[in-house]
N, C-alpha and C positions, 0 to 999 in steps of 0.2 A: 457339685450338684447339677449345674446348666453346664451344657460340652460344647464347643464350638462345633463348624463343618470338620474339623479332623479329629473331631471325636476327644479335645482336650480340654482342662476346664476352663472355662470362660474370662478371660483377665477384667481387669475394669474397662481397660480400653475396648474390648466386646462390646460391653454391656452398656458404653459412651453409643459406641458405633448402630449398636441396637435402637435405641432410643432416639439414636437421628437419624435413621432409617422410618421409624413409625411417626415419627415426628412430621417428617417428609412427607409420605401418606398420608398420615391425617392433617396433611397443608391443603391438599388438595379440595378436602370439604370444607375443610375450617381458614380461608385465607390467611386472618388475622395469627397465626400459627410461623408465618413466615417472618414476621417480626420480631418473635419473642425466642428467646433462647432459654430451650429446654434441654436439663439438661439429668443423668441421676441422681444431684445432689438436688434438684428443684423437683423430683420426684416425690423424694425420700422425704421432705420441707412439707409437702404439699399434702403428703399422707398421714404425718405429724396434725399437722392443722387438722386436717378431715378428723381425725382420731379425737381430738381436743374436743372442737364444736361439738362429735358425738357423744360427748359425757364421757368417755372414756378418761379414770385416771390416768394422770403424769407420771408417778411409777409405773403405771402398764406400760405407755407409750416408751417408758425411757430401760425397758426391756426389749421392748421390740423393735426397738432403734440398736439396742446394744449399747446404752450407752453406762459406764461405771456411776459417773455423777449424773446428779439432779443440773446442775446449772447448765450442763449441755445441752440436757435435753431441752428447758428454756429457748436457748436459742433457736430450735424448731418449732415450737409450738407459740408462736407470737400472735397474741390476740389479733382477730383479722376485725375486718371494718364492721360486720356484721354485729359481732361480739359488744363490740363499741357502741353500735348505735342500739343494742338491748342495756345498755349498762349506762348510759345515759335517759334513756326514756324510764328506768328503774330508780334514777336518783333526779326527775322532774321536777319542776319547782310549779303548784299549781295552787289553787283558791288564791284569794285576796288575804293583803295585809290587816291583823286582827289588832285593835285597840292595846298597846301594849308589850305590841310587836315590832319588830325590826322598823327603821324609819325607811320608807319611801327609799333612798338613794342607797343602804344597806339592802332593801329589796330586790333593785335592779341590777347590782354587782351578782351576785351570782344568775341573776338570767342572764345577763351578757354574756359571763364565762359556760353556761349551757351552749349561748346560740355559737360562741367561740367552737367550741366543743364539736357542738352539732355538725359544724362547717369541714370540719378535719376528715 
């Protein structure tokens, strides 16, 4: 499908060499670019993720990954920080304790483990 300059088709090492070529270029704008190492598999990761956060099903993703199993595709699609801090502010711990209710010191164990949470 993609051909190199001699007109053959693209090996992976290309399409490495591609990637640290525009990498390179966009160092230029993006400094912080020269530090990080990108590479196709942190592509491939990164557009998993993108896919996920968009609602996009896990069987779609784990098609257009190619991948046969479900567990594979898991390991591209890892909840990112974002995801975390909506999944935690949805299972909030909030009003006061109600006559009948949990004691004071049962109360503050799971806010602790929230603000644990929160901090990661």
């Amino acid at each position: 499908m993609f051909l190199n300059v001699r007109g053959q088709c693209l090996t992976r090492f290309g399409i490495y060499a591609v990637v640290e070529r525009l990498v390179a270029r966009a160092a230029t704008r993006i400094p912080s670019l020269k530090t990080k190492r990108v590479s196709p598999h942190s592509v491939r990761h990164a557009t998993a993720v993108h896919l996920l956060r968009a609602g996009v099903d896990i069987n779609t993703i784990r098609a257009w990954l190619g991948h046969v199993s479900l567990e594979t595709t898991n390991r591209y699609a890892q909840v990112d920080l974002e995801m975390k801090a909506k999944a935690l502010a949805a299972c909030a711990i909030t009003g006061n304790n109600r006559p009948g209710g949990p004691s004071a010191t049962a109360a503050r164990k799971p806010q602790d483990l929230m603000a644990f949470l929160a901090s990661l």
